[in-house]
MARRO-438944 format. One line per field, with one value per residue: residue in one letter; x, y, z of N, C-alpha, C in turn. Coordinates in steps of 0.1 Angstrom, whole numbers, plus 5000, padded with zeros to 4 digits. Layout:
<titis>
senu = A  ...
n_X = X  ...
n_Y = Y  ...
n_Z = Z  ...
ca_X = X  ...
ca_Y = Y  ...
ca_Z = Z  ...
c_X = X  ...
c_Y = Y  ...
c_Z = Z  ...
</titis>
This chain:
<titis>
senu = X  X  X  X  X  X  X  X  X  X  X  X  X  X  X  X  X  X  X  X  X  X  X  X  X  X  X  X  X  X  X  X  X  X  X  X  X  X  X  X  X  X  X  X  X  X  X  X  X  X  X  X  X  X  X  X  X  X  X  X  X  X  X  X  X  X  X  X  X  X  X  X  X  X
n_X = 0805  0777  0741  0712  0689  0655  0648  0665  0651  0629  0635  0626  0643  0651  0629  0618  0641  0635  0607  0610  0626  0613  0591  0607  0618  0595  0588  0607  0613  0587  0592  0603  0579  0551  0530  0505  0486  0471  0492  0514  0535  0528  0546  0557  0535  0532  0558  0550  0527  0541  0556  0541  0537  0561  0562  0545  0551  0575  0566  0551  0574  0591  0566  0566  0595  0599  0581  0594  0620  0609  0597  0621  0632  0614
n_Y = 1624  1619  1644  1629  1635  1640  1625  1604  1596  1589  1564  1528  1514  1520  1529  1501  1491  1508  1501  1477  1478  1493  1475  1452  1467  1470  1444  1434  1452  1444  1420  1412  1408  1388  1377  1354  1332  1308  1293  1302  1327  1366  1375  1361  1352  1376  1376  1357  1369  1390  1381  1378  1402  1410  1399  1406  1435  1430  1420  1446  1462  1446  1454  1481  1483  1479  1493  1518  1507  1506  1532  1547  1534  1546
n_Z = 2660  2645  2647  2659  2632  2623  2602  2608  2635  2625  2612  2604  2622  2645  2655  2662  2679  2701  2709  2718  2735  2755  2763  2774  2795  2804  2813  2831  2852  2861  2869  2896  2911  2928  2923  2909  2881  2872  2883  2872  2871  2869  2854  2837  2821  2811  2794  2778  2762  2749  2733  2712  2704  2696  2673  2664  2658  2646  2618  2614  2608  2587  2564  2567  2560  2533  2521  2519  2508  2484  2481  2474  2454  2435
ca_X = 0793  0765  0733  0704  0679  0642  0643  0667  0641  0615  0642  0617  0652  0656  0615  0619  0644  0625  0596  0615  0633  0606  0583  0617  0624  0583  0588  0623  0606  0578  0597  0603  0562  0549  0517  0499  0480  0473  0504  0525  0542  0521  0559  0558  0520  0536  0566  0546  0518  0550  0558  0535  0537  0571  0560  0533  0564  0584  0561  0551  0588  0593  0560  0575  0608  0592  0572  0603  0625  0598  0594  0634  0635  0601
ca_Y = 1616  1627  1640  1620  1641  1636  1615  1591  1596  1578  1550  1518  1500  1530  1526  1492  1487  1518  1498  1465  1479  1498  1463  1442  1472  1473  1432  1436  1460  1439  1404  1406  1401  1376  1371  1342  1329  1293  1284  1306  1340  1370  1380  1350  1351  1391  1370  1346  1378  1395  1369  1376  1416  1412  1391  1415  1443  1424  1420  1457  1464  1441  1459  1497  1489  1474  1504  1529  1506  1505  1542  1550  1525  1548
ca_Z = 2658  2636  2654  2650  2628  2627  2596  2615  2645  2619  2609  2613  2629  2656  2666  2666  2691  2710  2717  2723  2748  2768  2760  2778  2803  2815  2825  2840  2865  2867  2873  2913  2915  2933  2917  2900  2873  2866  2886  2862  2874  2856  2842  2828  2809  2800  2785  2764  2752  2743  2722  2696  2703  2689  2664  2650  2657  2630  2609  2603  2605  2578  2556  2572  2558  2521  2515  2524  2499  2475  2479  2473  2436  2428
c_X = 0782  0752  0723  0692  0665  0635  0648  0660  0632  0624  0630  0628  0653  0641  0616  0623  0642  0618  0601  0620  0628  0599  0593  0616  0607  0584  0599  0617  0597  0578  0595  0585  0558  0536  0515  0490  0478  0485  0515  0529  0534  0532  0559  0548  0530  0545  0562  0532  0531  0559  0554  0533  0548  0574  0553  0544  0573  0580  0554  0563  0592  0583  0567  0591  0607  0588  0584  0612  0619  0598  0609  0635  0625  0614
c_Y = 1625  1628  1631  1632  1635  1629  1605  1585  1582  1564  1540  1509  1508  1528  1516  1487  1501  1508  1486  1465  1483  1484  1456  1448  1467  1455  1430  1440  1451  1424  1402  1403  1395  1373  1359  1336  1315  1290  1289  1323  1349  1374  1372  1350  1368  1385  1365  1362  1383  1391  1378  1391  1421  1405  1402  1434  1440  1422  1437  1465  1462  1449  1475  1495  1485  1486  1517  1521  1511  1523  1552  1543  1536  1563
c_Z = 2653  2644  2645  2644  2630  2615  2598  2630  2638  2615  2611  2623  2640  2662  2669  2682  2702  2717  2724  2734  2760  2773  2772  2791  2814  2823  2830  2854  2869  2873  2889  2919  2919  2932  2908  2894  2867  2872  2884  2867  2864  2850  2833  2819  2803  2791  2769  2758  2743  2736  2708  2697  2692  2683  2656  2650  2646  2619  2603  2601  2590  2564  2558  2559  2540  2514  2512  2509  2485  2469  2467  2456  2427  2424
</titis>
């Protein structure tokens, strides 16, 4: 197996699932909680923020990985 260098470090698909996974790991930990908010578990309000965290994550994925093609045709 090939190591990972430090221009497959920058990959945008290797940060990706980096952050996604810390993003997943920090409400895993944080699920047994017994706190509440409107009725609603706060894992559950972290769930739905982290909604659109990993929405605005896909979306500069998608421009990251545009610019990197972009750069590669140039």
């Amino acid at each position: 197996m090939r190591k990972l260098t430090r221009k497959k470090w920058k990959d945008p698909g290797i940060v990706m699932v980096i952050l996604l996974s810390l993003i997943a790991l920090i409400v895993w930990i944080w699920w047994p909680t017994d706190t509440y908010l409107a009725g609603i578990s706060l894992a559950g309000w972290a769930m739905f923020v982290c909604f659109f965290i990993w929405l605005a994550l896909t979306v500069a994925y998608v421009v990251w990985m545009e610019k990197l093609e972009k750069k590669e045709v140039e």
